[in-house]
C-alpha positions as CSV (number, residue, x, y, z in Angstrom):
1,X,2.9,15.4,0.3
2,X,4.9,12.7,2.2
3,X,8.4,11.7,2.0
4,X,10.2,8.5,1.4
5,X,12.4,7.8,4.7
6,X,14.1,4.8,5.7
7,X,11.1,3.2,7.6
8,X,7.9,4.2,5.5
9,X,5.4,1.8,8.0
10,X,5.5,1.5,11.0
11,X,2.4,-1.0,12.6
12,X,0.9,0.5,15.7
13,X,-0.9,-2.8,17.2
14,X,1.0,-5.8,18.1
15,X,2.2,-7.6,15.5
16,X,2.4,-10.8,17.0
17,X,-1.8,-11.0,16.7
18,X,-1.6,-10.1,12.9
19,X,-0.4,-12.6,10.6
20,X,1.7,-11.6,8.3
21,X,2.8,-13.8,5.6
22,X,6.2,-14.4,3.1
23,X,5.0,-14.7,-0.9
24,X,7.6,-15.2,-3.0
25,X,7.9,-12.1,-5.6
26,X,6.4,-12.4,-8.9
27,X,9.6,-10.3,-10.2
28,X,12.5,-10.7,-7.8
29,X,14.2,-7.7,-9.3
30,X,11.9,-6.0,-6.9
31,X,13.6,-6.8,-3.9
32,X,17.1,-5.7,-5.0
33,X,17.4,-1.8,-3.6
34,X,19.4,-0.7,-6.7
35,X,16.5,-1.4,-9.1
36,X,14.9,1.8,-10.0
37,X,11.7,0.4,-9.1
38,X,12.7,-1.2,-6.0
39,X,9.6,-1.6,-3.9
40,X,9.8,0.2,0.0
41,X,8.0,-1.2,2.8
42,X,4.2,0.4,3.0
43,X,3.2,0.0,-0.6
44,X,0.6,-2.1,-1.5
45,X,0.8,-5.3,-3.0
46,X,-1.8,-8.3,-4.2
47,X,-1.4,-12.2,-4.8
48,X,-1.6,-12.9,-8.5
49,X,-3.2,-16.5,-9.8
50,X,0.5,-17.8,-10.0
51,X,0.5,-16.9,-5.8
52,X,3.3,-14.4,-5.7
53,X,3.0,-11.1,-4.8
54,X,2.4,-8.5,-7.4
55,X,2.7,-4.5,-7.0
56,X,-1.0,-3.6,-7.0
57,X,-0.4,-0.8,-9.6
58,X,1.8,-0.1,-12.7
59,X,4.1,2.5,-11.2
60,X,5.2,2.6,-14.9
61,X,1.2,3.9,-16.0
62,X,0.2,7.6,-15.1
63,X,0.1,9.3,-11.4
64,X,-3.1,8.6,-10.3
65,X,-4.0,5.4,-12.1
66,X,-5.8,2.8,-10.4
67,X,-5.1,-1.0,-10.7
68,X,-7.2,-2.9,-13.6
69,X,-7.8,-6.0,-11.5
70,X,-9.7,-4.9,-8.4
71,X,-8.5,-7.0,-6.0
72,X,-8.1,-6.8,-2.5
73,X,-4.6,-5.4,-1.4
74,X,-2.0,-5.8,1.5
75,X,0.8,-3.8,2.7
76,X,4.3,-4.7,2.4
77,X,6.0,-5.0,5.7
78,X,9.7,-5.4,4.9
79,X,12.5,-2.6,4.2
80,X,14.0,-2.0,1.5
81,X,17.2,-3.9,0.2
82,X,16.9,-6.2,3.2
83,X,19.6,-9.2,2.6
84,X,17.2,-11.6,4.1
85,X,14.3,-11.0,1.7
86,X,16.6,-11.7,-1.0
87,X,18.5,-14.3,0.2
88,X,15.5,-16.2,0.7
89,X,14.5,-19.4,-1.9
90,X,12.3,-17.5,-4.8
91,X,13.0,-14.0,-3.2
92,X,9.9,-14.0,-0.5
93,X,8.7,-10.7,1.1
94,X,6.4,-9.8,3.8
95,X,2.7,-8.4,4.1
96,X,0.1,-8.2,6.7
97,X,-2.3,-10.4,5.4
98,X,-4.8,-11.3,7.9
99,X,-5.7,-9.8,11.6
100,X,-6.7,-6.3,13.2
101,X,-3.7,-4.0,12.6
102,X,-3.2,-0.3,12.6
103,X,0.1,1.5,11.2
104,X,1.7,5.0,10.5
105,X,2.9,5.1,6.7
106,X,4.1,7.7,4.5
107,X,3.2,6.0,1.6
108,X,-0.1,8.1,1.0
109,X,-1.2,11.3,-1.2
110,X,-3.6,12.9,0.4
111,X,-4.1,15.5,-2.4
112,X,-4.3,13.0,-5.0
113,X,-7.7,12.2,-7.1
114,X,-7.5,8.9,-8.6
115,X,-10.8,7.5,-10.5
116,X,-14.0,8.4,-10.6
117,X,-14.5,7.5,-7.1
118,X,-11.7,9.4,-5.6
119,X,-11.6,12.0,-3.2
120,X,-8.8,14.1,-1.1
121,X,-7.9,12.4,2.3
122,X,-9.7,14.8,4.4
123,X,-11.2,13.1,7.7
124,X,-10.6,10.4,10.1
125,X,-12.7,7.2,9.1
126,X,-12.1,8.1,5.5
127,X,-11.8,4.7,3.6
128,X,-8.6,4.7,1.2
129,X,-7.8,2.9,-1.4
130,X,-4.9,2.2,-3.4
131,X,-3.3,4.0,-6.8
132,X,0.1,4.9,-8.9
133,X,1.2,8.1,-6.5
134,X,4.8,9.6,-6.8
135,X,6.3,10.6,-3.9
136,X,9.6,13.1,-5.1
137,X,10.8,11.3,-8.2
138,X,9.7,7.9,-7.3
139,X,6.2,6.4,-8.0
140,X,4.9,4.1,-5.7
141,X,1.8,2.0,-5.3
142,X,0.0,4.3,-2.2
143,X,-2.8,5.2,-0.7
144,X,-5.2,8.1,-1.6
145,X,-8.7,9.0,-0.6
146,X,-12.0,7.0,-1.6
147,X,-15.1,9.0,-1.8
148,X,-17.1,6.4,0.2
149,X,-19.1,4.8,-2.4
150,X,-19.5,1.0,-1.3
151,X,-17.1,-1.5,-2.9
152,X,-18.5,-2.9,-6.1
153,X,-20.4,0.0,-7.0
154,X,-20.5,1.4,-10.7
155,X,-17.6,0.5,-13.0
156,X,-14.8,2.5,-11.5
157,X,-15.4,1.0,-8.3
158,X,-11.9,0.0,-6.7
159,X,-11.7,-2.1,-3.4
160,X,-11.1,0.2,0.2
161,X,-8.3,-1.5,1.8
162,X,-7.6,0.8,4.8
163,X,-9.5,3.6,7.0
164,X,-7.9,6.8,8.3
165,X,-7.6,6.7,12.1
166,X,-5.1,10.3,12.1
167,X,-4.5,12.5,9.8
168,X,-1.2,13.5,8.5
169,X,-1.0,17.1,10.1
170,X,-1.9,16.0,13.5
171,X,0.3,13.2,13.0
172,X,3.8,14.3,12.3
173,X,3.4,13.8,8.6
174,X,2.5,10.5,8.6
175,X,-0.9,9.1,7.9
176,X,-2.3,6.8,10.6
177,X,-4.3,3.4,9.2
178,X,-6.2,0.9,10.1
179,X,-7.1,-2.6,8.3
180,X,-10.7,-1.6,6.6
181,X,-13.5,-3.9,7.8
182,X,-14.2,-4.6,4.4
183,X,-11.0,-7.1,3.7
C-alpha cells in the first residue's frame, strides 16, 4: 500500500512536450487543503458536460467502486492547497491532458480488485484503470489493476487510462506510469 506524501506525482518525461491544461473545478471546495476531501496531485479526474473538472470517482461510495460514467480520465498535476490554484478566476487546476508522458505516483493500490474486470497490479505493461481506493484514512480517486479485457467490452467494462512501466517494489514504492495508447 502507498502513502500520501507531499508530492504524490512526479512526471518522468518532459513536460514541456505534454500539454497540460487549467479546467476550472466543478466544486472549488476541492482545491482548499483544509477540506476533508481535498483533492492531492495524482488522482484522477474527468471533464464533465459543463467543462470543469470532476473527481473521476465518489470517494464518498465504497473502496473499490468504479466511476458510473466511463469516461476517459486525466491526472491531476498540481499540489495540494497551492495559493495559485485557488487564487485563480473559477478556482482552475491542472491535468495532463494530451501528449506522451510517463510519471511516478503513489496514488495506486496494487492489491485492490475493483469490478468485474479487475485484477492485482502484478506486471509491467499492465493497463490500469481508475477506482475509489483509500490510502490511510483518506480515499482517493487512484489507480488499480485492469485485467486486460479491451475497453468497451461486457458491461463492467471501465476505460484503461495508464500502463505500468515499474513496479512499486523495484521502484521505491512508487508505481511508474505511462499515458495508455488507448486515450
Amino acid at each position: 500500500m502507498s502513502t500520501i506524501e507531499k508530492i504524490n506525482f512526479e512526471p518522468l518525461s518532459d513536460i514541456l512536450h505534454t500539454q497540460r491544461r487549467d479546467y476550472s473545478l466543478a466544486d472549488p471546495n476541492l482545491a482548499d487543503p483544509v477540506n476533508a476531501d481535498a483533492l492531492v496531485d495524482g488522482e484522477w479526474m474527468f471533464i464533465n458536460d459543463a467543462f470543469k473538472l470532476v473527481r473521476a470517482t465518489d470517494v464518498s461510495a465504497a473502496v473499490g467502486s468504479v466511476p458510473a460514467v466511463k469516461r476517459t480520465s486525466y491526472p491531476l498535476f498540481a499540489e495540494r492547497g497551492r495559493y495559485d490554484v485557488r487564487a485563480l478566476s473559477g478556482v482552475k487546476t491542472d491535468i495532463i491532458q494530451f501528449g506522451d508522458w510517463a510519471a511516478d505516483t503513489r496514488i495506486f493500490d496494487a492489491t485492490q480488485l475493483a469490478a468485474s474486470n479487475g485484477a492485482q497490479i502484478t506486471y509491467v505493461g499492465q493497463p490500469l484503470q481508475v477506482a475509489t481506493i483509500q490510502i490511510g484514512s483518506k480515499k482517493v480517486s487512484g489507480l488499480v489493476g485492469h485485467d486486460g479485457e479491451p475497453y468497451g467490452s461486457g458491461a463492467a467494462a471501465n476505460a484503461i487510462v495508464a500502463r505500468v512501466l515499474r513496479l512499486p517494489n523495484t521502484n521505491g514504492g512508487k508505481l511508474m506510469i505511462e499515458k495508455a495508447s488507448t486515450i
